[in-house]
MMTF fields as JSON, N, C-alpha, C and O atoms, coordinates in Angstrom:
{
  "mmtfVersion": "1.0.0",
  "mmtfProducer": "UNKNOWN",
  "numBonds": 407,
  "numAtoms": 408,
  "numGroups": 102,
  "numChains": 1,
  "numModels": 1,
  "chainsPerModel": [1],
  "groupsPerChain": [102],
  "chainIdList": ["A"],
  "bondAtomList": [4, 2, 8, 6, 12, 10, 16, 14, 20, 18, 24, 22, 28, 26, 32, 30, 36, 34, 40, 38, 44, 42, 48, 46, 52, 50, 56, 54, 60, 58, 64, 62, 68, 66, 72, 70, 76, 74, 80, 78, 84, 82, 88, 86, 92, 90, 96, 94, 100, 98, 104, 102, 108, 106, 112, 110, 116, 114, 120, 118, 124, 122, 128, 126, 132, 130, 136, 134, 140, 138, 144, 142, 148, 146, 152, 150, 156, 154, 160, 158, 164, 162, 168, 166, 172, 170, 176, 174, 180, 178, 184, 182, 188, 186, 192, 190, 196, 194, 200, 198, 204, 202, 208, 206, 212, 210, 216, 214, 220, 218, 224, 222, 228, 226, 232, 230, 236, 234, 240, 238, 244, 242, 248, 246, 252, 250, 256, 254, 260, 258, 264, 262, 268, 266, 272, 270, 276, 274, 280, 278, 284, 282, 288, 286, 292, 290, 296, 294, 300, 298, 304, 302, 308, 306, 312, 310, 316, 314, 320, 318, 324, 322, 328, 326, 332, 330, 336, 334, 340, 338, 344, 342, 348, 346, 352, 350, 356, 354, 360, 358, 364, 362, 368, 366, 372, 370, 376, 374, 380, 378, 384, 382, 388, 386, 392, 390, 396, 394, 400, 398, 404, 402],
  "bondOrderList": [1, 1, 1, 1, 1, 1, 1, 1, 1, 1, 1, 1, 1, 1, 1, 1, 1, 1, 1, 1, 1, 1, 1, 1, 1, 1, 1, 1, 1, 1, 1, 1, 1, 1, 1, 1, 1, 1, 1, 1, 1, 1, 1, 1, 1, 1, 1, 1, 1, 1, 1, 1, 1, 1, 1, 1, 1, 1, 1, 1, 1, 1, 1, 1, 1, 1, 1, 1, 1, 1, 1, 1, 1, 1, 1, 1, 1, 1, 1, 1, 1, 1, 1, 1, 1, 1, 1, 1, 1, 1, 1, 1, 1, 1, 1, 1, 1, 1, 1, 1, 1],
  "groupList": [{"groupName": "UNK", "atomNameList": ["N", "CA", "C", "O"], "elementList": ["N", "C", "C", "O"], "formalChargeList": [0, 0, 0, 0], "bondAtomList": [1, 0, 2, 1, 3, 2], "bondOrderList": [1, 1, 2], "singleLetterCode": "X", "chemCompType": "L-PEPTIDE LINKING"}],
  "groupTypeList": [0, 0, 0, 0, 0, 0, 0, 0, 0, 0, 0, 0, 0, 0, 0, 0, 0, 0, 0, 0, 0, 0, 0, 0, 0, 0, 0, 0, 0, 0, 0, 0, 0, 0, 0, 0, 0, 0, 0, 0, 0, 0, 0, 0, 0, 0, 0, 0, 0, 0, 0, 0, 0, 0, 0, 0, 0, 0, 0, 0, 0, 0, 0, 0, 0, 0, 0, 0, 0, 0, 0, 0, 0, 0, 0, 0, 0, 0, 0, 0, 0, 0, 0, 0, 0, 0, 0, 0, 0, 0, 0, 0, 0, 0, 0, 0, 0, 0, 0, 0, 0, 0],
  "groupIdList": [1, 2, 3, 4, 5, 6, 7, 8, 9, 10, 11, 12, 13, 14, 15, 16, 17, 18, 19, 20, 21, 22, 23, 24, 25, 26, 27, 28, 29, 30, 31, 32, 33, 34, 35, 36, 37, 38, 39, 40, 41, 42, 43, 44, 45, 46, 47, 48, 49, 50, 51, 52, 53, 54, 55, 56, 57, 58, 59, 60, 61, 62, 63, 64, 65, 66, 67, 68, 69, 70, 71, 72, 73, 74, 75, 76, 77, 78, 79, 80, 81, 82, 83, 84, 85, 86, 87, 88, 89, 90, 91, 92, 93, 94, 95, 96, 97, 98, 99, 100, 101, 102],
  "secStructList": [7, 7, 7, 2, 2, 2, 2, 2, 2, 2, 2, 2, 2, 2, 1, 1, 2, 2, 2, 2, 2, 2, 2, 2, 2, 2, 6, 6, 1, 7, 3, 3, 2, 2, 2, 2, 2, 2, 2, 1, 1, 1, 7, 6, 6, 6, 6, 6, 2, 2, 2, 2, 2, 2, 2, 6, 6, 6, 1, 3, 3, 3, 3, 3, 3, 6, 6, 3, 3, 3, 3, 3, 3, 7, 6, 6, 1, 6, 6, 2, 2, 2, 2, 2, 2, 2, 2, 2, 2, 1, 7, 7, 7, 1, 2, 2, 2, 2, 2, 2, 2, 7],
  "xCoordList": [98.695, 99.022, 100.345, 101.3, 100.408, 101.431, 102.407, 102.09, 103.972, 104.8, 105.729, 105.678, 106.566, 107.629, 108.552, 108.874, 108.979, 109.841, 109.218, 109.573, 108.573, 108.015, 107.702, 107.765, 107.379, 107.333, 108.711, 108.949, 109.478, 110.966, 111.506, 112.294, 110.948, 111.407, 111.292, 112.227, 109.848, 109.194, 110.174, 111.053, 110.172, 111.14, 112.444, 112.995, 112.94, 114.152, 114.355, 115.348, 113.443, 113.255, 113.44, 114.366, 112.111, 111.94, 113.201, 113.215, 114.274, 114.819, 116.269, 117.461, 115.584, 116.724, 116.464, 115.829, 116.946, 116.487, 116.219, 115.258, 116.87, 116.705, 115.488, 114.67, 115.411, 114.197, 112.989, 111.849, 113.265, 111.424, 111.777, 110.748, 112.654, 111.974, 111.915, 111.404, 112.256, 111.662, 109.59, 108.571, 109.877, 108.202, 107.829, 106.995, 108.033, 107.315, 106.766, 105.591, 107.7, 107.575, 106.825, 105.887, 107.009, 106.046, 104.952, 104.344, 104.359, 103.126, 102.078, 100.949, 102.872, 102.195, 102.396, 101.902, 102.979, 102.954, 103.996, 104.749, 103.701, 104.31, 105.719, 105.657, 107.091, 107.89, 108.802, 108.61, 109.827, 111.129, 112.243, 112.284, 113.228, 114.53, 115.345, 115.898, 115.202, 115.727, 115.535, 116.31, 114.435, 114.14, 114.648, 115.101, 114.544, 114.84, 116.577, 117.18, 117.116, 118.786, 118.857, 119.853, 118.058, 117.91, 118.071, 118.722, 117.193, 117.139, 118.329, 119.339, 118.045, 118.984, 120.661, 121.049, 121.522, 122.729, 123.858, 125.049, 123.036, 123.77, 123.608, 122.754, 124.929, 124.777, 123.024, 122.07, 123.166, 122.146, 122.204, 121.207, 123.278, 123.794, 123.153, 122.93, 122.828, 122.675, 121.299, 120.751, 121.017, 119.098, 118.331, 117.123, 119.172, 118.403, 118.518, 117.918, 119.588, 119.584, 118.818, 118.551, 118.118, 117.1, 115.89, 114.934, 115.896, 114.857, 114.578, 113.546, 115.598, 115.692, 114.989, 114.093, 115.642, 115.197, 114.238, 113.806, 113.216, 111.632, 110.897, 109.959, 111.259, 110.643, 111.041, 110.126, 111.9, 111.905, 111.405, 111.292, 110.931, 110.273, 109.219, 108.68, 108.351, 106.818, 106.618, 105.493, 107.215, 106.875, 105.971, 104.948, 107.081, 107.045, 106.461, 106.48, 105.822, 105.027, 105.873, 106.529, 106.143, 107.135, 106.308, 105.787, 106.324, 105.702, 107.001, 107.588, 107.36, 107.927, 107.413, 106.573, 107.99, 107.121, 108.726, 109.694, 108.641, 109.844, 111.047, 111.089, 112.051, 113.167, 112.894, 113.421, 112.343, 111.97, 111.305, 110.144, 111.65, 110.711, 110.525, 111.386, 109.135, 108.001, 108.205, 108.658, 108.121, 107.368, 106.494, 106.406, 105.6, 104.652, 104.243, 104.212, 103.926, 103.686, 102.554, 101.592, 102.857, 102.047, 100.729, 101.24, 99.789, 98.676, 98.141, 97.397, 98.79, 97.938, 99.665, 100.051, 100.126, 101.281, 100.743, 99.892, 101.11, 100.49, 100.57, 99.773, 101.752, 101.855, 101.109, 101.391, 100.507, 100.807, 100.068, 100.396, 99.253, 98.931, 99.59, 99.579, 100.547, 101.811, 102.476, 102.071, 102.98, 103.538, 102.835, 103.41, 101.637, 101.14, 101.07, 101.204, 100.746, 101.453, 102.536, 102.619, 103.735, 104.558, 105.071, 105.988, 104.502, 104.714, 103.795, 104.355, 102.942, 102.174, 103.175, 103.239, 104.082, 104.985, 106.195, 106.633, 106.498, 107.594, 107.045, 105.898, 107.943, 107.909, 108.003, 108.652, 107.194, 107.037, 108.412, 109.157, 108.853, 109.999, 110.262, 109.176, 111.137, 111.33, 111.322, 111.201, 111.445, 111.657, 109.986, 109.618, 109.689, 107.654, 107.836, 107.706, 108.145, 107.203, 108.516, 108.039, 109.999, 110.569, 110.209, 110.059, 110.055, 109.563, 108.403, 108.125, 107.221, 105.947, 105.65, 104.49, 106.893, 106.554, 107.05, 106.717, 107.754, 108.535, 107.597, 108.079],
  "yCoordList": [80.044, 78.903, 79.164, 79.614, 78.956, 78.93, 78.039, 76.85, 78.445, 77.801, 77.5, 78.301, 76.54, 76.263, 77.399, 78.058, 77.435, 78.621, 80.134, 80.416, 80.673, 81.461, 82.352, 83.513, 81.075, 81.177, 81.292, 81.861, 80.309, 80.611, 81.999, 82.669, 82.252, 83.95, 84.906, 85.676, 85.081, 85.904, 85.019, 85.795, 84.483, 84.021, 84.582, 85.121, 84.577, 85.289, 86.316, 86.648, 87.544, 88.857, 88.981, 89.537, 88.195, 88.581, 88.042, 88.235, 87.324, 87.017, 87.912, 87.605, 89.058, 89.724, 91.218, 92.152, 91.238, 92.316, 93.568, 94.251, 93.874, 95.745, 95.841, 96.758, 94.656, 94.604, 94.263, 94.573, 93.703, 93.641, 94.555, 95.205, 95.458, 96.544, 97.838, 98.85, 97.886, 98.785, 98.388, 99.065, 97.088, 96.72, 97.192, 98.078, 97.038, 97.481, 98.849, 99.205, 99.486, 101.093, 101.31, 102.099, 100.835, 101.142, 100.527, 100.743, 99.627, 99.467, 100.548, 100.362, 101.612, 102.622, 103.863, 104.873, 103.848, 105.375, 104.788, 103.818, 105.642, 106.188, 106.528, 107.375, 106.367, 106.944, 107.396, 106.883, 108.562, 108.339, 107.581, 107.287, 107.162, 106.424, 107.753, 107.488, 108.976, 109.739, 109.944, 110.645, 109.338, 109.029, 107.943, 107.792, 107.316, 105.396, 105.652, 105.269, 106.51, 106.842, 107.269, 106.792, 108.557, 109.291, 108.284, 108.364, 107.309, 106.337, 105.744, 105.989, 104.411, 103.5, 103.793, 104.942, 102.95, 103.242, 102.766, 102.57, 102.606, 102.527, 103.198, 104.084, 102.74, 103.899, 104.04, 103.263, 104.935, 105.284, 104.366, 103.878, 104.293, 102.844, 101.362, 100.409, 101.075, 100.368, 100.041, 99.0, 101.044, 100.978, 101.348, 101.523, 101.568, 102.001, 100.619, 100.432, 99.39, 98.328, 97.429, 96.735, 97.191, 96.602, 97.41, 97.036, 98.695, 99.278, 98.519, 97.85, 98.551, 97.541, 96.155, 95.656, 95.764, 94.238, 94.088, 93.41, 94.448, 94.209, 95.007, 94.438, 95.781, 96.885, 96.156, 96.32, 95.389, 94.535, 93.385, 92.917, 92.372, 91.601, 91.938, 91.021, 93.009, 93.399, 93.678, 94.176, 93.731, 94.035, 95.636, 96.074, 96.244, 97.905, 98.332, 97.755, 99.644, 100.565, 101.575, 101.882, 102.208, 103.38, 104.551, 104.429, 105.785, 107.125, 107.728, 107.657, 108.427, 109.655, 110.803, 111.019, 112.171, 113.536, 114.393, 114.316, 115.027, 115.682, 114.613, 113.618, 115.066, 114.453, 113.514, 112.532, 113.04, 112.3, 111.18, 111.386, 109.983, 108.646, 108.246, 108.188, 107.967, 107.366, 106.362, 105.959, 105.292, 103.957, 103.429, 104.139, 102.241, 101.607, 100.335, 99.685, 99.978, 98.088, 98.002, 98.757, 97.114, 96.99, 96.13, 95.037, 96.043, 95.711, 94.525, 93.606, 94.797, 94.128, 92.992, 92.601, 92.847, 91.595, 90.332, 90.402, 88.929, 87.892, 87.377, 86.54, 87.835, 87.033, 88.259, 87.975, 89.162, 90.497, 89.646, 89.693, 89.107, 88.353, 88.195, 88.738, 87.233, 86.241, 87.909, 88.074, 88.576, 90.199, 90.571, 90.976, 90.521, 91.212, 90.818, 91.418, 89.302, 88.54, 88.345, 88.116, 88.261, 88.573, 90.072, 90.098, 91.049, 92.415, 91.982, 91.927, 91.762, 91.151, 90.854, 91.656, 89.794, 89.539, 90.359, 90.356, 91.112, 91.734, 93.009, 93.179, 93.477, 94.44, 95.293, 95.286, 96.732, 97.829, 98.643, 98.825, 99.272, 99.664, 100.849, 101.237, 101.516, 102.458, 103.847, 105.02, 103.521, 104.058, 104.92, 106.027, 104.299, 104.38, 106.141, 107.214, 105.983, 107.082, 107.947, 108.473, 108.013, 109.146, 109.926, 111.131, 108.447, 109.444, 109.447, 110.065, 108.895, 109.311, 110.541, 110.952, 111.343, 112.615, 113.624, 114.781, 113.363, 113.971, 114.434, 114.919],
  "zCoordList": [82.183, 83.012, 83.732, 83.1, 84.736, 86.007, 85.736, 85.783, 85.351, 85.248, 86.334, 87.266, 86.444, 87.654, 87.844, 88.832, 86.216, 85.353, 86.259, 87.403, 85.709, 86.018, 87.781, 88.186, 88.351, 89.593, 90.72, 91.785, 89.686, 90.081, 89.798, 90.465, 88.742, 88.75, 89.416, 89.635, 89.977, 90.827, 92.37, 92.745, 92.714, 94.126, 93.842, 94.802, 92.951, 92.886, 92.904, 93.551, 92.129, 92.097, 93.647, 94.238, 94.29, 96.392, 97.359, 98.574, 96.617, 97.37, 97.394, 97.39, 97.419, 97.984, 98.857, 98.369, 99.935, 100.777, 100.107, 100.46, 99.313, 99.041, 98.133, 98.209, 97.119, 96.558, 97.297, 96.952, 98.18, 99.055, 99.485, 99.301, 100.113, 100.861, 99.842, 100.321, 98.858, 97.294, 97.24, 97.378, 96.993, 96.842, 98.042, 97.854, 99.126, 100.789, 100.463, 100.555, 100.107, 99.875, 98.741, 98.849, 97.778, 96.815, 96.701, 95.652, 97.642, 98.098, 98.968, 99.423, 98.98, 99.462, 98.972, 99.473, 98.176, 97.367, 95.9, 95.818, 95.082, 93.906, 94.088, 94.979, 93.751, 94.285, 92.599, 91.497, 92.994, 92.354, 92.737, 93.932, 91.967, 92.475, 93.654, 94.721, 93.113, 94.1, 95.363, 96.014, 95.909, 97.103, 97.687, 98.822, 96.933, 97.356, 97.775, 98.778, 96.491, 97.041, 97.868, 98.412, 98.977, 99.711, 100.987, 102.028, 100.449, 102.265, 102.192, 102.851, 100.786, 100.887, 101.309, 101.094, 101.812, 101.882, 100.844, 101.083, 99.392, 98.201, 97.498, 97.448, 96.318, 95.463, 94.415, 94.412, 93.899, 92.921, 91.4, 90.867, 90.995, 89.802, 90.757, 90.011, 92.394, 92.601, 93.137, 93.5, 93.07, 92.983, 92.079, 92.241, 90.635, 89.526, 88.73, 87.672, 89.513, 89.18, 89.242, 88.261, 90.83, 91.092, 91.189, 91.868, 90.421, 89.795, 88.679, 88.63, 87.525, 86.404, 86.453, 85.772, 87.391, 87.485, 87.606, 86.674, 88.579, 89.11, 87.41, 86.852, 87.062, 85.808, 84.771, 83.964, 84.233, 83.172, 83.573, 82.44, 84.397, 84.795, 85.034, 85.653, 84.868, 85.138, 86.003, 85.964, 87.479, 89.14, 88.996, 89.523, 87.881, 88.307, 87.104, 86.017, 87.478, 86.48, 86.15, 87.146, 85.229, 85.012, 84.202, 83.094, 85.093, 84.162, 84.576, 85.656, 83.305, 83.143, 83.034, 82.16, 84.273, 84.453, 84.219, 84.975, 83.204, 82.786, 82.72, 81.997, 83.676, 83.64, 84.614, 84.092, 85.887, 86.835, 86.589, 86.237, 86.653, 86.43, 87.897, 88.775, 87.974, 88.895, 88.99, 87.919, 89.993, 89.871, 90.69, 91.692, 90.746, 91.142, 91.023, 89.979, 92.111, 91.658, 90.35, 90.214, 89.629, 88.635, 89.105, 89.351, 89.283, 89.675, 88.714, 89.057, 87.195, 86.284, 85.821, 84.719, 86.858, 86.685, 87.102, 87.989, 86.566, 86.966, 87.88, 88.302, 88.509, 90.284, 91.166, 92.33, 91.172, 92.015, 93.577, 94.762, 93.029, 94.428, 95.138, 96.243, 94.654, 95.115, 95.777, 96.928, 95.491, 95.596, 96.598, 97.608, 96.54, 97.695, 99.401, 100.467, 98.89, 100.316, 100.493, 101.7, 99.947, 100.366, 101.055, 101.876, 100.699, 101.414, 102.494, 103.589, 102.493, 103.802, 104.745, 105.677, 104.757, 105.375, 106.203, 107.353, 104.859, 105.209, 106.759, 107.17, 107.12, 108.413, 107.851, 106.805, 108.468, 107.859, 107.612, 108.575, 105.977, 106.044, 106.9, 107.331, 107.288, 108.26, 106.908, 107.261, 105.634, 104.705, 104.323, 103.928, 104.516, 104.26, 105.15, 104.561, 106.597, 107.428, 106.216, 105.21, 106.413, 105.362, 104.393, 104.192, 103.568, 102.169, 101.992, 100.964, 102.702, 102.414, 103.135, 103.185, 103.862, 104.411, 103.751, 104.004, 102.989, 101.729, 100.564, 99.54]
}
């Protein structure tokens, strides 16, 4: 059952730019954080943060391949709907053509 609680959470996770445009991007590929540092214009402590955040709240999928951790929208989260229209929304990141050529 769908809480107020709950739903307030997921709005908060989206309400902040660097994290929708993390989900934008990882709506289309698998990524490492070392990429995401590669684009973003913060530090790496500051996108392994709102790596954290969405990944302890369920947003994100995490595999580890050696030393390198992956991530991915989790598909089997309870809002992903709600997630998915909202990337609906968002404008394509400029980050997508980068590292999906990478």
């Amino acid at each position: 059952m769908n809480t107020y609680s709950e739903i307030e959470q997921v709005c908060k996770l989206l309400a902040d730019q660097t994290r929708l445009e993390i989900l934008t991007i990882l709506a289309d590929k698998e990524i490492c954080i070392c990429q995401l540092v590669d684009y973003f214009d913060i530090s790496q402590p500051a996108i392994s943060k709102h790596i954290k955040k969405l990944r302890d709240n369920g947003l994100l999928v995490e595999k580890k391949q050696a030393q390198w951790k992956y991530y991915k929208l989790n598909q089997d989260y309870p809002y992903f709907h709600l997630i998915e229209q909202v990337i609906a929304l968002c404008p394509p990141s400029p980050a997508i053509k980068s590292i999906c050529s990478s």
